[in-house]
Structures are given as structure tokens and as C-alpha cells.
C-alpha positions in Angstrom: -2.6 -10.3 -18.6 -3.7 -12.5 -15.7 -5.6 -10.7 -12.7 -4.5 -10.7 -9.5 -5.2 -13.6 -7.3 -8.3 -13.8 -6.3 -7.8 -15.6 -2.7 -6.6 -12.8 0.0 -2.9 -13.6 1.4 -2.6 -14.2 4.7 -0.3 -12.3 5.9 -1.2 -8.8 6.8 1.6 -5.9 7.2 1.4 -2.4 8.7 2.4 0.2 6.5 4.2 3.6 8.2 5.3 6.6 6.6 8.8 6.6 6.6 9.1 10.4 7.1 6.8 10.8 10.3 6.2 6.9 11.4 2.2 7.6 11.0 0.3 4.5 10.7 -0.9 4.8 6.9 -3.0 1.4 6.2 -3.2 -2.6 7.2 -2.3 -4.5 3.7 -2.6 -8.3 2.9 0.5 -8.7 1.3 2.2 -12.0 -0.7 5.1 -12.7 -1.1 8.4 -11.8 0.9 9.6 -9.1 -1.5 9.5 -5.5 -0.8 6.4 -3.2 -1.2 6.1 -2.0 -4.6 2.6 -2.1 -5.0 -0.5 -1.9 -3.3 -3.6 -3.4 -4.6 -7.3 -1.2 -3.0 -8.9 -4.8 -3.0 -6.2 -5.9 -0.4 -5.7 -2.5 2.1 -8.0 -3.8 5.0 -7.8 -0.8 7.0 -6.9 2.9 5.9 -5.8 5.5 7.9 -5.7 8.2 5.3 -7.7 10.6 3.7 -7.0 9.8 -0.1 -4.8 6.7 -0.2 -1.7 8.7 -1.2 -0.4 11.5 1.0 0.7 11.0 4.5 -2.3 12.7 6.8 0.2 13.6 9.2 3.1 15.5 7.0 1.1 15.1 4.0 4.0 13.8 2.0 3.2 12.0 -1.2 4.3 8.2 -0.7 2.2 6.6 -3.8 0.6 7.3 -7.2 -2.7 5.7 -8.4 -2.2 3.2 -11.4 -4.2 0.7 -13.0 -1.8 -3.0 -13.1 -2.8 -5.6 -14.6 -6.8 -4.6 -14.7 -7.2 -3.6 -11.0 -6.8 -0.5 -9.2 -3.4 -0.5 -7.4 -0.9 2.2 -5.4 2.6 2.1 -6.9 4.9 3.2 -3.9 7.2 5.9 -4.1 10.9 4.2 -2.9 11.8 5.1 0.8 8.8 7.2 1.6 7.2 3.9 3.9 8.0 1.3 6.0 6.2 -2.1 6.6 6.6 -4.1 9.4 
């Protein structure tokens, strides 16, 4: 399996929690898909205390996973919003 690209994306999104609109992290994302998972390497800034409950409403909006050799976040459908 290839790794992920090694050259940062440009593009950097603010990721909210869908339930409470709390700021959650900055993300260098690719692509003009939806957010389905986060890579660590790429999260520029985190607002949170352990990458996958809201520290607001402490809701769970991600699981830790491994893909494709590199830690990542798999989001949980409808629990953020990027913009």
C-alpha cells in the first residue's frame, strides 16, 4: 500500500463539531471530497484534548485507525462540519 503523500496540501479547512459548532482542529486537506479521514501528520492546529471527543459537549466525532501505514482519525458521519 502506497503512503500518503508526502508534500502537505494547500488548502487548509476548519473543522467544527456539528453538534455544538466548537472549533475542533485546522486540517490540510486534498482533494474536494468530503471529510472521511484525518491524517495526525496534516492537523496543523488542535483544539482538543485527545483528537476525538468534542471538548465542549464531549461527543465522540472520530476513532483512531492506522490507514495505509500512518496514524489517521476516521470521522464519524454528521458529527462535524468543515468549512
Amino acid at each position: 500500500m502506497p503512503k500518503p503523500n508526502k508534500k502537505q496540501p494547500k488548502r487548509t479547512v476548519l473543522i467544527s463539531c456539528m453538534h455544538c459548532k466548537t472549533n475542533l482542529f485546522k486540517y490540510r486537506k486534498g482533494g474536494k471530497g468530503a471529510l472521511v479521514k484525518c491524517f495526525v501528520e496534516r492537523i496543523t492546529e488542535d483544539y482538543t484534548h485527545d483528537k476525538i471527543h468534542c471538548p465542549q459537549c464531549e461527543q465522540e466525532f472520530a476513532r483512531e485507525t492506522m490507514i495505509r501505514g500512518a496514524p489517521a482519525l476516521k470521522i464519524i458521519g454528521g458529527k462535524v462540519h468543515m468549512k
